[in-house]
C-alpha positions as CSV (number, residue, x, y, z in Angstrom):
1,X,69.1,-21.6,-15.1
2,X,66.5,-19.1,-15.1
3,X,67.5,-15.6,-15.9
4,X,64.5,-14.0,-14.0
5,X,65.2,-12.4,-10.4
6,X,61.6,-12.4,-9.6
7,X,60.7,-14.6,-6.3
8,X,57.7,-16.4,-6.3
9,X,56.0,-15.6,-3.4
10,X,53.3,-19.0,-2.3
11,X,51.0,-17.8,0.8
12,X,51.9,-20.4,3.7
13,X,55.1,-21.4,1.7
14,X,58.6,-19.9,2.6
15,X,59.7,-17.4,-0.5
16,X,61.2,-19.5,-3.0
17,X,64.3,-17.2,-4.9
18,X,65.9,-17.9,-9.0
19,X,69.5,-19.0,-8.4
20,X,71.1,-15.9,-10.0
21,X,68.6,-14.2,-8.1
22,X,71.5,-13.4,-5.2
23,X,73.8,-11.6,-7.9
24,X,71.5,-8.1,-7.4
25,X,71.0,-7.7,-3.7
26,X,68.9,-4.4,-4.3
27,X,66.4,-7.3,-5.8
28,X,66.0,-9.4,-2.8
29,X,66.1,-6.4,-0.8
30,X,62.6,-4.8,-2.4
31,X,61.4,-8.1,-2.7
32,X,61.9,-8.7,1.5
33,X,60.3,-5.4,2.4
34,X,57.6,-5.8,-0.2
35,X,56.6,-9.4,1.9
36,X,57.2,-8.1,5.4
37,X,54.6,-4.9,4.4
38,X,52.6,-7.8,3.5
39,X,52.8,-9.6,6.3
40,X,52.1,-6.3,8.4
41,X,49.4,-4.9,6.7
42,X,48.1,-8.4,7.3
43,X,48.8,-8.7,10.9
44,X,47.3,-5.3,11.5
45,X,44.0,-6.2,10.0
46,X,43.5,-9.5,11.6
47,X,43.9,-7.6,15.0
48,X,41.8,-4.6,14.0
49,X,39.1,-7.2,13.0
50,X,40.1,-9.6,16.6
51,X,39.9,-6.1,18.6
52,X,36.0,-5.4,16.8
53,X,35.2,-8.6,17.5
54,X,35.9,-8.0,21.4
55,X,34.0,-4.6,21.6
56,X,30.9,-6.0,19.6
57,X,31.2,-9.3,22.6
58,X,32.1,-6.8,25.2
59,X,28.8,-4.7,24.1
60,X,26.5,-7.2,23.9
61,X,28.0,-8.6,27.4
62,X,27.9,-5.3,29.2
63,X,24.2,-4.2,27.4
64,X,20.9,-4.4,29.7
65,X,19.1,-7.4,28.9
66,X,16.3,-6.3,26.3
67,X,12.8,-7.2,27.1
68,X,11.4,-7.7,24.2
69,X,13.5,-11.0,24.1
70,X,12.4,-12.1,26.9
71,X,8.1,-11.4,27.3
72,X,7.7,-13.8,30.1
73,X,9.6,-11.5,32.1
74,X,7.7,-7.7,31.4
């Protein structure tokens, strides 16, 4: 057995934990917050980059039509 009570930590793969790695709770404790900050800080910035993506479609929705792209119609 290992004698290592660091978790390995895989993007897209559940956490995978040593087996004495449930002897020292404070252990899997840090190590849970430490992924679910992760996963936040994650989640956060893939909606603050959905939400820009909205206001830039939004703005270019909501704009007057420019001219210039369009000589046929000056």
């Amino acid at each position: 057995m290992s004698t290592s009570n660091v978790a390995t930590f895989i993007p897209n793969d559940p956490p995978a934990y040593s087996a004495d790695a449930a002897t020292v709770p404070v252990s899997n404790i840090l190590e849970l917050r430490y992924m679910i900050s992760l996963l936040h800080a994650h989640t956060r910035d893939a909606f603050v980059n959905c939400e820009t993506r909205l206001a830039s479609i939004r703005s270019a929705v909501d704009a007057p039509p420019s001219y210039r792209l369009y000589p046929s119609l000056q």
